[in-house]
MIMIKOL-835920 format. One record per residue (C-alpha): chain; x, y, z; residue number from 1; residue in three letters. Coordinates in steps of 0.2 Angstrom, whole numbers, always signed. Layout:
rec ch->A c1->X c2->Y c3->Z i->NUM aa->ALA .
...
This chain:
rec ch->A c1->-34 c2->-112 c3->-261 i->1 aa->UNK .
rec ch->A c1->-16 c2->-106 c3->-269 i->2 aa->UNK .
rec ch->A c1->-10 c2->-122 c3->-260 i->3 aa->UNK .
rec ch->A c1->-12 c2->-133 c3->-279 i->4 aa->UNK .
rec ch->A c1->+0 c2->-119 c3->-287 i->5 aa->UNK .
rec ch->A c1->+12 c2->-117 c3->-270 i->6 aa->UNK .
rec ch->A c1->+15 c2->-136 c3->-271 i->7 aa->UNK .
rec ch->A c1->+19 c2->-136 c3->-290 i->8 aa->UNK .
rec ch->A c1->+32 c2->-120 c3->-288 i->9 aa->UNK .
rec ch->A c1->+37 c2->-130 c3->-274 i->10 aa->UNK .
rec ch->A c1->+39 c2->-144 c3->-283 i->11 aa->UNK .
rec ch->A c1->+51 c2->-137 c3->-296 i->12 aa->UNK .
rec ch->A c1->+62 c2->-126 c3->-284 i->13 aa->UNK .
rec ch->A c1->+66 c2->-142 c3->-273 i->14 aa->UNK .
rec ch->A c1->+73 c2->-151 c3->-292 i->15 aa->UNK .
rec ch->A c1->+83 c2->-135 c3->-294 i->16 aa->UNK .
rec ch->A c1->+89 c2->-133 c3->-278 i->17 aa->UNK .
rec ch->A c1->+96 c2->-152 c3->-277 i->18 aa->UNK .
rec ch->A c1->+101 c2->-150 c3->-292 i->19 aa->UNK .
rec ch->A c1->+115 c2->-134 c3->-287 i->20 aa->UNK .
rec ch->A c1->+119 c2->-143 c3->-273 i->21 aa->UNK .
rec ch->A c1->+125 c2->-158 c3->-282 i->22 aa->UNK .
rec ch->A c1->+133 c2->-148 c3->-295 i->23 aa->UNK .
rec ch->A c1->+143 c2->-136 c3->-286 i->24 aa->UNK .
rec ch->A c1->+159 c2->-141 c3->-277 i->25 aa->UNK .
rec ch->A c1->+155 c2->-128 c3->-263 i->26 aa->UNK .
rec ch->A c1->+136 c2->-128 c3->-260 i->27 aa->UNK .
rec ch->A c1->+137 c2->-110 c3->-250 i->28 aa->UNK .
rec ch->A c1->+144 c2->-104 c3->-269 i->29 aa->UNK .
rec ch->A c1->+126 c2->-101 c3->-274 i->30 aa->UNK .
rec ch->A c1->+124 c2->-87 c3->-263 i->31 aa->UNK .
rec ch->A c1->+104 c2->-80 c3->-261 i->32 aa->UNK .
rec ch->A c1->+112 c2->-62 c3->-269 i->33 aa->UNK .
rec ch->A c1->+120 c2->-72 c3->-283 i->34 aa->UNK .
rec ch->A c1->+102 c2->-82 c3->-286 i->35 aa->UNK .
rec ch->A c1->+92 c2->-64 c3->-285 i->36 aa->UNK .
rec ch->A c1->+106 c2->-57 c3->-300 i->37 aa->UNK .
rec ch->A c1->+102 c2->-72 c3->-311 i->38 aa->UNK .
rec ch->A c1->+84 c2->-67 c3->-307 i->39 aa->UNK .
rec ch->A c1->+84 c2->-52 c3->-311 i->40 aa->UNK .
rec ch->A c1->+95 c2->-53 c3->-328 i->41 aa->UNK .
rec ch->A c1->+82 c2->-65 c3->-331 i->42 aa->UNK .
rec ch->A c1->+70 c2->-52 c3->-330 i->43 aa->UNK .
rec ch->A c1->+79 c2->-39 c3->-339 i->44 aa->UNK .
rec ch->A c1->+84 c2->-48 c3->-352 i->45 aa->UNK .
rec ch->A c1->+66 c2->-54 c3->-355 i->46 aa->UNK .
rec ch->A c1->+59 c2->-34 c3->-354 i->47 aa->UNK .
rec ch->A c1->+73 c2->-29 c3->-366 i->48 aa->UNK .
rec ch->A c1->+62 c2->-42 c3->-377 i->49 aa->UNK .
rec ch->A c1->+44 c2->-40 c3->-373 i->50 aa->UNK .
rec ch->A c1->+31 c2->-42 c3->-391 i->51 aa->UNK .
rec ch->A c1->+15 c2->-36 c3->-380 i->52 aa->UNK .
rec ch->A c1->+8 c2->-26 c3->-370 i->53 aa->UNK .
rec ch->A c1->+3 c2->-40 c3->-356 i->54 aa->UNK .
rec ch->A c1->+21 c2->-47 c3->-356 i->55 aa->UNK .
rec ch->A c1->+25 c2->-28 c3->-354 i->56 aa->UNK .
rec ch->A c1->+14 c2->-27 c3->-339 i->57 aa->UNK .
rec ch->A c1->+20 c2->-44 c3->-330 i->58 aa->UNK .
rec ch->A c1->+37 c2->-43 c3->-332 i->59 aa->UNK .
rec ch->A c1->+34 c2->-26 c3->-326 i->60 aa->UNK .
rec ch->A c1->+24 c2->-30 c3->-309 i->61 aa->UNK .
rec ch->A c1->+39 c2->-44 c3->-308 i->62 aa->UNK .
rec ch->A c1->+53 c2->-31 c3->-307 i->63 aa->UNK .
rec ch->A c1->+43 c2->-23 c3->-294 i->64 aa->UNK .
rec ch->A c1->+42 c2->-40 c3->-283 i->65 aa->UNK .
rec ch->A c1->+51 c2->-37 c3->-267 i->66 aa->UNK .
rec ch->A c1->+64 c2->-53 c3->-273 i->67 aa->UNK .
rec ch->A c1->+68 c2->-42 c3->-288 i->68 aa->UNK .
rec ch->A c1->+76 c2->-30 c3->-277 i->69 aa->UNK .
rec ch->A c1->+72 c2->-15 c3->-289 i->70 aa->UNK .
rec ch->A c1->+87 c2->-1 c3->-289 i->71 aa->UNK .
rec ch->A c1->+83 c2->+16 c3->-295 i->72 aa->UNK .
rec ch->A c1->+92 c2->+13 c3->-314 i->73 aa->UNK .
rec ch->A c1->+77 c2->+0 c3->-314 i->74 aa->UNK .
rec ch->A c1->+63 c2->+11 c3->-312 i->75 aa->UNK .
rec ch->A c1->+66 c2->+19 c3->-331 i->76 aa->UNK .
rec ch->A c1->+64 c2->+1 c3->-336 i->77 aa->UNK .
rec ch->A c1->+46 c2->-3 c3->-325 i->78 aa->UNK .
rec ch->A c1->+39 c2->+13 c3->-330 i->79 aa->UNK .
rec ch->A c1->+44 c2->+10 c3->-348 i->80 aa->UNK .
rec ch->A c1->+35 c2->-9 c3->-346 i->81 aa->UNK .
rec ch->A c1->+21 c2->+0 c3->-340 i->82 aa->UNK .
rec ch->A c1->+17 c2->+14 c3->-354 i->83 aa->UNK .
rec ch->A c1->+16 c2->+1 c3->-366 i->84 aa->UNK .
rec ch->A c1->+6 c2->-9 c3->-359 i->85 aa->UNK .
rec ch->A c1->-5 c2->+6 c3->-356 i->86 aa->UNK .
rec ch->A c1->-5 c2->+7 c3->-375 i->87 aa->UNK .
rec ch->A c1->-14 c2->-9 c3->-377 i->88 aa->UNK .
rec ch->A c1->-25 c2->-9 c3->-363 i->89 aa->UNK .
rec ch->A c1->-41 c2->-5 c3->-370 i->90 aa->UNK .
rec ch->A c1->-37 c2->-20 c3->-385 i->91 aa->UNK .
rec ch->A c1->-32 c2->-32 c3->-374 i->92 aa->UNK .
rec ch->A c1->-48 c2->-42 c3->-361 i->93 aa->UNK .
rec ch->A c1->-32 c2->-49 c3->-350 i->94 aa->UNK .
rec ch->A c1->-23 c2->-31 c3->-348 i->95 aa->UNK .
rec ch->A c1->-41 c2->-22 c3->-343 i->96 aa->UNK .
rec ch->A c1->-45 c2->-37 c3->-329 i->97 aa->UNK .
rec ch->A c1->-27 c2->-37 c3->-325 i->98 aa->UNK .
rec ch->A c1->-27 c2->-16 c3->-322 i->99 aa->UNK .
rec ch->A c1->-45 c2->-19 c3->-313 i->100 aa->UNK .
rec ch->A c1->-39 c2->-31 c3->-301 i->101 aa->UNK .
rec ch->A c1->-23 c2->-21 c3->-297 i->102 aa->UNK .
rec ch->A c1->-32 c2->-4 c3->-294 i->103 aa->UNK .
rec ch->A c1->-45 c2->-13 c3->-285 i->104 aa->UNK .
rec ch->A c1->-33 c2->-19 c3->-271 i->105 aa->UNK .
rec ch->A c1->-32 c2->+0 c3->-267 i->106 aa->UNK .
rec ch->A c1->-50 c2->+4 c3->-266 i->107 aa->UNK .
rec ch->A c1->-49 c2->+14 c3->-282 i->108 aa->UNK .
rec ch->A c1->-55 c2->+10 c3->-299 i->109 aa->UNK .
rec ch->A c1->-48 c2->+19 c3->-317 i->110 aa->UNK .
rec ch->A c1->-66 c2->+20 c3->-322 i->111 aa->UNK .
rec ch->A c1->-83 c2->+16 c3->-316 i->112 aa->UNK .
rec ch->A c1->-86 c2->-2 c3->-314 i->113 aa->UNK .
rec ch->A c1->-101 c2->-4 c3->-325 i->114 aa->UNK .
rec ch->A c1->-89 c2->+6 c3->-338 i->115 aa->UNK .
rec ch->A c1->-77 c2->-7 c3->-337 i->116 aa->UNK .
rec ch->A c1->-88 c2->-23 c3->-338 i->117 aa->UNK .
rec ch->A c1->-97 c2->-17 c3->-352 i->118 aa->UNK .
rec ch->A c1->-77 c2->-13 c3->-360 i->119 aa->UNK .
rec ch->A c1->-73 c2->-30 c3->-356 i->120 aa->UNK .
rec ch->A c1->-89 c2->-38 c3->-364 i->121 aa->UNK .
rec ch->A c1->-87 c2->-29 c3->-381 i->122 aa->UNK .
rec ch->A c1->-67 c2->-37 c3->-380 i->123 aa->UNK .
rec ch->A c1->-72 c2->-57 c3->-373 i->124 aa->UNK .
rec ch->A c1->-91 c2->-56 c3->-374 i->125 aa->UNK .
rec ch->A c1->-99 c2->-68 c3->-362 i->126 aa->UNK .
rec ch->A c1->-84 c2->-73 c3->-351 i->127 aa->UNK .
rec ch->A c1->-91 c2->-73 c3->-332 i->128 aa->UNK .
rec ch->A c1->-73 c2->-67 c3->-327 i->129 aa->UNK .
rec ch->A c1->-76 c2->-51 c3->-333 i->130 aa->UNK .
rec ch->A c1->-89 c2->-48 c3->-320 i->131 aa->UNK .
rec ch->A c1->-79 c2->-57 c3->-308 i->132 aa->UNK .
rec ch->A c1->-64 c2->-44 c3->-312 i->133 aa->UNK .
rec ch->A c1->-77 c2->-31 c3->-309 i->134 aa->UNK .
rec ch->A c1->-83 c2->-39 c3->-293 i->135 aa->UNK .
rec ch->A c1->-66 c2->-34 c3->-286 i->136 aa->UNK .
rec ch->A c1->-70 c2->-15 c3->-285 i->137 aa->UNK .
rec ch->A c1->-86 c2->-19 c3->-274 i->138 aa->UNK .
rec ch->A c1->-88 c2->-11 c3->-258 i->139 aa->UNK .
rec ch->A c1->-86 c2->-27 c3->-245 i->140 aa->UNK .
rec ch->A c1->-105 c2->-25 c3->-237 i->141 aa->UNK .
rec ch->A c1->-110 c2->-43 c3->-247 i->142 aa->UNK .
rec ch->A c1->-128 c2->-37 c3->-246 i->143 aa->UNK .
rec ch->A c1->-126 c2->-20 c3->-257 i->144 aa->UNK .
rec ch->A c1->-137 c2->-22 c3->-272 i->145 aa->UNK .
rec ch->A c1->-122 c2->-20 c3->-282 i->146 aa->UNK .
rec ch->A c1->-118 c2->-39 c3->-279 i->147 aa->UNK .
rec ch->A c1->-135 c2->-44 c3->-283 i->148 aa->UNK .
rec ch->A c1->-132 c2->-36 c3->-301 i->149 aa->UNK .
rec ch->A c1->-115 c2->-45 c3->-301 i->150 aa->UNK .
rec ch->A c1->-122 c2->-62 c3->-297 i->151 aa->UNK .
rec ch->A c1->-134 c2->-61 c3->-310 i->152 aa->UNK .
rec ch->A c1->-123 c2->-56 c3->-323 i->153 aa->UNK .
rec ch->A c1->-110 c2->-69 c3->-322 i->154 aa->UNK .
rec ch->A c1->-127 c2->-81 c3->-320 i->155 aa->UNK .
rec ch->A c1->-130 c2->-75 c3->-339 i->156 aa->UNK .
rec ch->A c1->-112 c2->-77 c3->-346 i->157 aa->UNK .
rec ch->A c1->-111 c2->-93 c3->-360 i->158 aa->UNK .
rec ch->A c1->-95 c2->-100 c3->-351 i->159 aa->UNK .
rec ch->A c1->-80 c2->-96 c3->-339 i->160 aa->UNK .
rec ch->A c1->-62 c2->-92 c3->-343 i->161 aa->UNK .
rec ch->A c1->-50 c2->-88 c3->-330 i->162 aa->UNK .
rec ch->A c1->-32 c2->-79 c3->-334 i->163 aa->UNK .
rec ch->A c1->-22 c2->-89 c3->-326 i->164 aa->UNK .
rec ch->A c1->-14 c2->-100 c3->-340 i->165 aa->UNK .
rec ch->A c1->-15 c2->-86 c3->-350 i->166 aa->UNK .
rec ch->A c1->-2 c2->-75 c3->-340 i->167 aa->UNK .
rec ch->A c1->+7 c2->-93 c3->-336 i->168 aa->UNK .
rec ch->A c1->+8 c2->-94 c3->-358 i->169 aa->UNK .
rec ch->A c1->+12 c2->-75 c3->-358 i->170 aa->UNK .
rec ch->A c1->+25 c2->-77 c3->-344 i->171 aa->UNK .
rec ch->A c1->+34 c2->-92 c3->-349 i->172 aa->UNK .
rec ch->A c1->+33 c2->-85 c3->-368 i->173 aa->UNK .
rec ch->A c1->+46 c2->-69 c3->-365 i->174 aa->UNK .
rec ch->A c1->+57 c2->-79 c3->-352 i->175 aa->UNK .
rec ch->A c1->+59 c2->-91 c3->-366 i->176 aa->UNK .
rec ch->A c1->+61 c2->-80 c3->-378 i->177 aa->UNK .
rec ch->A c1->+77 c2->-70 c3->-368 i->178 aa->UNK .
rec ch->A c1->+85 c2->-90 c3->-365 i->179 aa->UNK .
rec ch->A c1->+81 c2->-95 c3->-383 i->180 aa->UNK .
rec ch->A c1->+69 c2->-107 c3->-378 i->181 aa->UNK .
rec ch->A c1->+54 c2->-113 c3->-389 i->182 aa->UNK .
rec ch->A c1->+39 c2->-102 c3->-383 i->183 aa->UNK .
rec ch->A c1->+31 c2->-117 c3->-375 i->184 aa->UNK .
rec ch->A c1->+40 c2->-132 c3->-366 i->185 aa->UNK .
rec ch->A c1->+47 c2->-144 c3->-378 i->186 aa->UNK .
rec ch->A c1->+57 c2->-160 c3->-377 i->187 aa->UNK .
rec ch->A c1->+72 c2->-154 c3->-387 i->188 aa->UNK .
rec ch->A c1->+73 c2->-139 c3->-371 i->189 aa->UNK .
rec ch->A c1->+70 c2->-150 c3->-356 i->190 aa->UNK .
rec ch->A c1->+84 c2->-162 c3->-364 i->191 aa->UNK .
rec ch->A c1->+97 c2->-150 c3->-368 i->192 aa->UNK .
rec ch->A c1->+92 c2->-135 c3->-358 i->193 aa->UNK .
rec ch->A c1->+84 c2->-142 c3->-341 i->194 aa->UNK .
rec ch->A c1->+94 c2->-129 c3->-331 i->195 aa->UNK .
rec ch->A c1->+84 c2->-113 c3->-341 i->196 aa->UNK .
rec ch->A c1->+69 c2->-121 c3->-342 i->197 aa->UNK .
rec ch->A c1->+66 c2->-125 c3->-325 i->198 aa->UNK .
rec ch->A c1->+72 c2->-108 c3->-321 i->199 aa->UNK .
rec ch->A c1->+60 c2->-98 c3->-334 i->200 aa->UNK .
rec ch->A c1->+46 c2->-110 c3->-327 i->201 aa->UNK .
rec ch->A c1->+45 c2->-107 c3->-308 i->202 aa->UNK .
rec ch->A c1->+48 c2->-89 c3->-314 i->203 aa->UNK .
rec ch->A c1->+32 c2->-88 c3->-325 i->204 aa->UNK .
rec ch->A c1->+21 c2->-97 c3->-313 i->205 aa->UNK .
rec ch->A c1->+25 c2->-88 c3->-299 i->206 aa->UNK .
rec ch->A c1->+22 c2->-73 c3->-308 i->207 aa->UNK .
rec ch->A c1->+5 c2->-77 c3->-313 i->208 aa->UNK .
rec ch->A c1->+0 c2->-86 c3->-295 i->209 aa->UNK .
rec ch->A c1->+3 c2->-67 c3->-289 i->210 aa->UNK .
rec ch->A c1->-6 c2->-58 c3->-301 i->211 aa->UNK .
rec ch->A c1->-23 c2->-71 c3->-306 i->212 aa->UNK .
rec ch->A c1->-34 c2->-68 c3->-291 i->213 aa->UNK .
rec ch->A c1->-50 c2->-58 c3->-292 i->214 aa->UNK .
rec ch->A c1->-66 c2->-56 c3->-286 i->215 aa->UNK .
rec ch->A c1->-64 c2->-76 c3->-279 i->216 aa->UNK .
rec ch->A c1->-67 c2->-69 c3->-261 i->217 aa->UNK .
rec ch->A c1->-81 c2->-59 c3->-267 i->218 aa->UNK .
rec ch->A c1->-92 c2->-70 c3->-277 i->219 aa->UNK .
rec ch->A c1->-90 c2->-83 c3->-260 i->220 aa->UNK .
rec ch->A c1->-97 c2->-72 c3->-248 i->221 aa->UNK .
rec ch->A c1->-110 c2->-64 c3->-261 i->222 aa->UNK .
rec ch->A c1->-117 c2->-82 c3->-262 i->223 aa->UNK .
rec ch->A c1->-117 c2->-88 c3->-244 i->224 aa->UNK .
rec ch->A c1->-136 c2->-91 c3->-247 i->225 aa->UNK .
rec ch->A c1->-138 c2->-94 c3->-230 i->226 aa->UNK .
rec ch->A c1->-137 c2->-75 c3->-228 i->227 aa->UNK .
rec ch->A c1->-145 c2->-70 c3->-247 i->228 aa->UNK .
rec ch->A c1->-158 c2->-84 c3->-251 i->229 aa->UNK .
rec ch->A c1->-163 c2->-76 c3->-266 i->230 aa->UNK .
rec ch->A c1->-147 c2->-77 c3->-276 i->231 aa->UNK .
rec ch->A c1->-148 c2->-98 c3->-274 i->232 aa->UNK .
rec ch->A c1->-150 c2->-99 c3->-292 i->233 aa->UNK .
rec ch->A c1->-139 c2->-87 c3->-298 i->234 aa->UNK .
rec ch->A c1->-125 c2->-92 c3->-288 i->235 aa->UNK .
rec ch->A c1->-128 c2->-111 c3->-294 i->236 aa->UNK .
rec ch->A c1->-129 c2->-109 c3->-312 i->237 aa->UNK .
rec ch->A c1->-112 c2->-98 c3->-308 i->238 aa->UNK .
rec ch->A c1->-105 c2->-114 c3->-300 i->239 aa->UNK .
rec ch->A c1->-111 c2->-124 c3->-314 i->240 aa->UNK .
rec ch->A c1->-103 c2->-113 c3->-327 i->241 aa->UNK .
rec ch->A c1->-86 c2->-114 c3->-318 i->242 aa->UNK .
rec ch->A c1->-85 c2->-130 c3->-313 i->243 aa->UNK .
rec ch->A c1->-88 c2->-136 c3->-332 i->244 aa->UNK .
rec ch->A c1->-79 c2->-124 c3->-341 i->245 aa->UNK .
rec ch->A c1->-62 c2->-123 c3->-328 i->246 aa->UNK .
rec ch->A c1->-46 c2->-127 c3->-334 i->247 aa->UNK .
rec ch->A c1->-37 c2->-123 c3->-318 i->248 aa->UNK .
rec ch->A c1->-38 c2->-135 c3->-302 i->249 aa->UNK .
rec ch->A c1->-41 c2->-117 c3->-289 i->250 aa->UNK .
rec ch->A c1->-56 c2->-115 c3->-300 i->251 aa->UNK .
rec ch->A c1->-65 c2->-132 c3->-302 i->252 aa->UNK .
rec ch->A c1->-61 c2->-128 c3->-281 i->253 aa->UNK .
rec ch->A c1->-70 c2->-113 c3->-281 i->254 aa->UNK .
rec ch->A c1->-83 c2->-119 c3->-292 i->255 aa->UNK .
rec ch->A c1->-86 c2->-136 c3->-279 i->256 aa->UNK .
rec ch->A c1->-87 c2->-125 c3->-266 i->257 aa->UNK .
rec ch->A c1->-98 c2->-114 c3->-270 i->258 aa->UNK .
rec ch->A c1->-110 c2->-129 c3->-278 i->259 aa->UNK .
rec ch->A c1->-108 c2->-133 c3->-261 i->260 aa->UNK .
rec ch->A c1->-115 c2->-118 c3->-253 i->261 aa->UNK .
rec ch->A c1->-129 c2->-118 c3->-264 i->262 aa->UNK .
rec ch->A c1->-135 c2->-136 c3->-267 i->263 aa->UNK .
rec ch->A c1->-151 c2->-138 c3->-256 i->264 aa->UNK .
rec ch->A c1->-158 c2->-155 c3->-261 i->265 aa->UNK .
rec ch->A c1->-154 c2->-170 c3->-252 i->266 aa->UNK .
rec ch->A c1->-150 c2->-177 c3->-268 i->267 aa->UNK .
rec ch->A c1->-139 c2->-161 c3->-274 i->268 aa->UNK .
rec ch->A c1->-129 c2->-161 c3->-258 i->269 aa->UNK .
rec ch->A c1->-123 c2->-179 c3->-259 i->270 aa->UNK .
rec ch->A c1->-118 c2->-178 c3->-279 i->271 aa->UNK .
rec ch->A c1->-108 c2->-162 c3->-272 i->272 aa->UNK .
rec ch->A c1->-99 c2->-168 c3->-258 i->273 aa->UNK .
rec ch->A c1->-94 c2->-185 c3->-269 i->274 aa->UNK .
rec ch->A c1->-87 c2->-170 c3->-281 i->275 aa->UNK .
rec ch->A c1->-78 c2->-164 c3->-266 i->276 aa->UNK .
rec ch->A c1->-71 c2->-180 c3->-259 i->277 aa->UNK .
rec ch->A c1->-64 c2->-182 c3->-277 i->278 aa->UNK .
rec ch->A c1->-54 c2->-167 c3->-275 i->279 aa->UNK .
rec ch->A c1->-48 c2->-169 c3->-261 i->280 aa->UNK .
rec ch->A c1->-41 c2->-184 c3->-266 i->281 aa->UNK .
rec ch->A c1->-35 c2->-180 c3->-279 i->282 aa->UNK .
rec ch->A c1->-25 c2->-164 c3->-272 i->283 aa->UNK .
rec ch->A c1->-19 c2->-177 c3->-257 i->284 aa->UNK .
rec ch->A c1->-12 c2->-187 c3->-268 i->285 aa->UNK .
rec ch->A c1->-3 c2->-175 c3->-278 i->286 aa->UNK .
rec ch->A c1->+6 c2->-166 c3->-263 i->287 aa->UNK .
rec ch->A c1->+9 c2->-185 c3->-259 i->288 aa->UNK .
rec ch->A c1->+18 c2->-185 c3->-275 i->289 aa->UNK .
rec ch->A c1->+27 c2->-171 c3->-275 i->290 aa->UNK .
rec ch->A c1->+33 c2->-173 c3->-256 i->291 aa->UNK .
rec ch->A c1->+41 c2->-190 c3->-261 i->292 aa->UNK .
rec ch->A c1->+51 c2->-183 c3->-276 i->293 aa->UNK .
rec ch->A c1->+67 c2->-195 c3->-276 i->294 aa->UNK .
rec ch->A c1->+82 c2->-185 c3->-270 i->295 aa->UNK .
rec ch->A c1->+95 c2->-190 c3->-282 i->296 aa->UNK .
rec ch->A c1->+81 c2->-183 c3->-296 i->297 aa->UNK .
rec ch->A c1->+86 c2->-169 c3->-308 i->298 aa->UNK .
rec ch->A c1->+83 c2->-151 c3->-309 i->299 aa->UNK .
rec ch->A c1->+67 c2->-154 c3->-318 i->300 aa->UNK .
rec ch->A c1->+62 c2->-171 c3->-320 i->301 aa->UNK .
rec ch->A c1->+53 c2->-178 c3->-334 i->302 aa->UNK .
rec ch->A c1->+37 c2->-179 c3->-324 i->303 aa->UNK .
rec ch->A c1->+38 c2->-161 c3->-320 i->304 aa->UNK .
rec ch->A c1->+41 c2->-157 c3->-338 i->305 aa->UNK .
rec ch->A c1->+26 c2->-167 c3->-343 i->306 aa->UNK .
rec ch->A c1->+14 c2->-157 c3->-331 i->307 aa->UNK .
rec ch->A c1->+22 c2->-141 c3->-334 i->308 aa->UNK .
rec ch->A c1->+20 c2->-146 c3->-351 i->309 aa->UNK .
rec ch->A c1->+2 c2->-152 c3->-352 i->310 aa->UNK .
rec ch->A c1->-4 c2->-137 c3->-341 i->311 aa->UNK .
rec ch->A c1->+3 c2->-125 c3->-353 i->312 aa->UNK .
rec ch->A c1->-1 c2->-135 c3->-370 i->313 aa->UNK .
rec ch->A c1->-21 c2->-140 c3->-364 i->314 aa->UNK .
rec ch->A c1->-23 c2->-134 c3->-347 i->315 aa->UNK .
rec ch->A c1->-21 c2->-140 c3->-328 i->316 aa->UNK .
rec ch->A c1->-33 c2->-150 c3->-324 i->317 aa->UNK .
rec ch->A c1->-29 c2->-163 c3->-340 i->318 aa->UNK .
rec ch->A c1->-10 c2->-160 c3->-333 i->319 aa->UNK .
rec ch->A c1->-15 c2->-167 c3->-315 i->320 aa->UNK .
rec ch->A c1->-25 c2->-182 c3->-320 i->321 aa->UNK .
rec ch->A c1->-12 c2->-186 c3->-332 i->322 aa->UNK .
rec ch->A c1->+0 c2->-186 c3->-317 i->323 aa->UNK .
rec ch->A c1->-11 c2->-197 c3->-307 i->324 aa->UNK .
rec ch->A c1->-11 c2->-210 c3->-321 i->325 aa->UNK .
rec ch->A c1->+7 c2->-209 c3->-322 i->326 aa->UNK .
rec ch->A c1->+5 c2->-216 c3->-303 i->327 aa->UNK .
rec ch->A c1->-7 c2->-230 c3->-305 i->328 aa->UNK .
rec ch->A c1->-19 c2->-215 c3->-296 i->329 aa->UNK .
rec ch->A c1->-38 c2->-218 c3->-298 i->330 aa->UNK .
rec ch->A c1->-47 c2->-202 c3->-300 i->331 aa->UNK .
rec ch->A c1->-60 c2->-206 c3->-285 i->332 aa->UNK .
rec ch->A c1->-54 c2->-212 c3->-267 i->333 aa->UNK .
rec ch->A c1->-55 c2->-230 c3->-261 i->334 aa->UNK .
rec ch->A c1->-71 c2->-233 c3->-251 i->335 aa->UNK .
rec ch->A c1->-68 c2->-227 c3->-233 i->336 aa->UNK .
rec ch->A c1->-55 c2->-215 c3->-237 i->337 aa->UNK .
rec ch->A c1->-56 c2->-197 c3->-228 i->338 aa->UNK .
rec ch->A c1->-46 c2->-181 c3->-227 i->339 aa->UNK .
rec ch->A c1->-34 c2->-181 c3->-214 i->340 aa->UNK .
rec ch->A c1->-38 c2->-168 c3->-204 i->341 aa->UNK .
């Protein structure tokens, strides 16, 4: 499912790599150890900057990315990153999910997971991520009670807000900031600063496609209703929430798939699977897109600045179907179309 973001990274590094090759009169200059310095004085240069606690706490899991190549004198700066974002944990709902989901990879959680959800309700009340942050520190036995409780608690939130464009914004924000960019994408940069841009963009969306994956796994298997029956309606009304309230493509995914899983009458099934042909699509013809970017384009095209744009400014789903239109590409399939396989 991280495909959607795979292919836009992908997308951007392929303008950038052209566009060294063209501008270089010996294309082995750009050597892969001088790329990783002008990565990492990118990344120094924006935590020499930082105005949070969560840019403190990205740029530091950046740093500590196997590309970053982290050397002993950069360990001061990563724990440094790290203690202040520990200071504004407890304020801050995308810091406390962010902690939860990265302690929860080692089986391990800073408090008790009812602690936590009930912290993260008092910061972003009604938001079903919180639970699905919390979801991550479940045993994996899908029928402890414990997921039942989950269920049932994201069933009751108001609406769904993931952190993905958040810690993209965040991201993108203190790269900026270290190249003397504008916060957010803006024309004036693209124009006169494509080079820094593109550069500051594949950064912060890769950092944020590492870091922006909780209890997904989790809430899937909890709702295989095959397996719980009882948590059907639950699980819908979760899918419901989430495929309304998305503003990420890997969610309205998540959200089609499980409306899939729990959709029961005949009826329900074949609304779902028009939703998921529609998708599909739609995902096909953006990788058709971005596979057939014109060689001679530049490092970041203006297309790729108008979705990277979009996605930051409203979010990514408004950015994709204003790509599609920039394509002459309906938003459902011709009739007879199927996946390839």
């Amino acid at each position: 499912m991280i495909l959607v973001r795979l292919l836009f990274v992908s997308m951007l590094f392929a303008g950038l790599a052209k566009a060294q090759d063209e501008a270089l009169v010996d294309p082995d200059a750009a050597s892969d150890a001088e790329q990783t310095q002008a990565y990492r004085a990118l990344l120094h240069d924006a935590a020499r900057q930082v105005s949070s606690g969560r840019e403190a706490w990205l740029l530091a899991k950046a740093l500590s990315f196997p590309q970053a190549q982290a050397t002993a004198q950069d360990s001061a700066l990563i724990a440094a990153l790290r203690e202040r974002a520990a200071s504004t944990r407890d304020s801050d709902p995308l810091l406390l999910r962010l902690t939860i989901g990265d302690t929860g990879k080692h089986g391990s959680a800073p408090e008790p997971a009812d602690a936590l959800h009930a912290q993260l309700e008092a910061l972003d009340p009604g938001n079903a991520f919180n639970t699905l942050a919390v979801m991550s520190l479940a045993p994996k036995d899908y029928a402890d009670p414990i997921y039942d409780q989950r269920v049932q608690e994201m069933a009751a939130a108001s609406h769904y807000t993931s952190d993905f464009l958040t810690m993209t914004r965040a991201s993108y924000g203190a790269l900026a900031r270290a190249r003397g960019l504008a916060a957010l994408p803006s024309e004036s940069d693209f124009t006169t600063r494509p080079s820094d841009m593109a550069v500051a963009s594949v950064t912060a969306v890769s950092i944020a496609a590492a870091w922006s994956l909780p209890g997904y796994q989790h809430l899937i298997k909890a709702c295989d209703i095959s397996l719980f029956p009882a948590r059907a309606d639950s699980c819908r009304r979760i899918a419901e929430i989430m495929f309304n309230d998305a503003d990420t493509l890997m969610d309205r995914m998540i959200a089609v798939s499980l409306l899939e899983r729990t959709a029961t009458d005949p009826a329900d099934r074949v609304h779902v699977q028009t939703l998921q042909q529609n998708a599909d699509w739609q995902l096909a013809a953006f990788q058709e897109i971005s596979i057939s970017r014109p060689q001679a384009a530049m490092m970041i095209s203006a297309e790729e600045f108008r979705y990277f744009a979009t996605m930051l400014r409203r979010d990514e789903i408004v950015a994709m179907h204003g790509l599609l239109a920039a394509h002459a590409v309906p938003l459902q399939p011709p009739a007879g179309w199927k996946k390839s396989e």
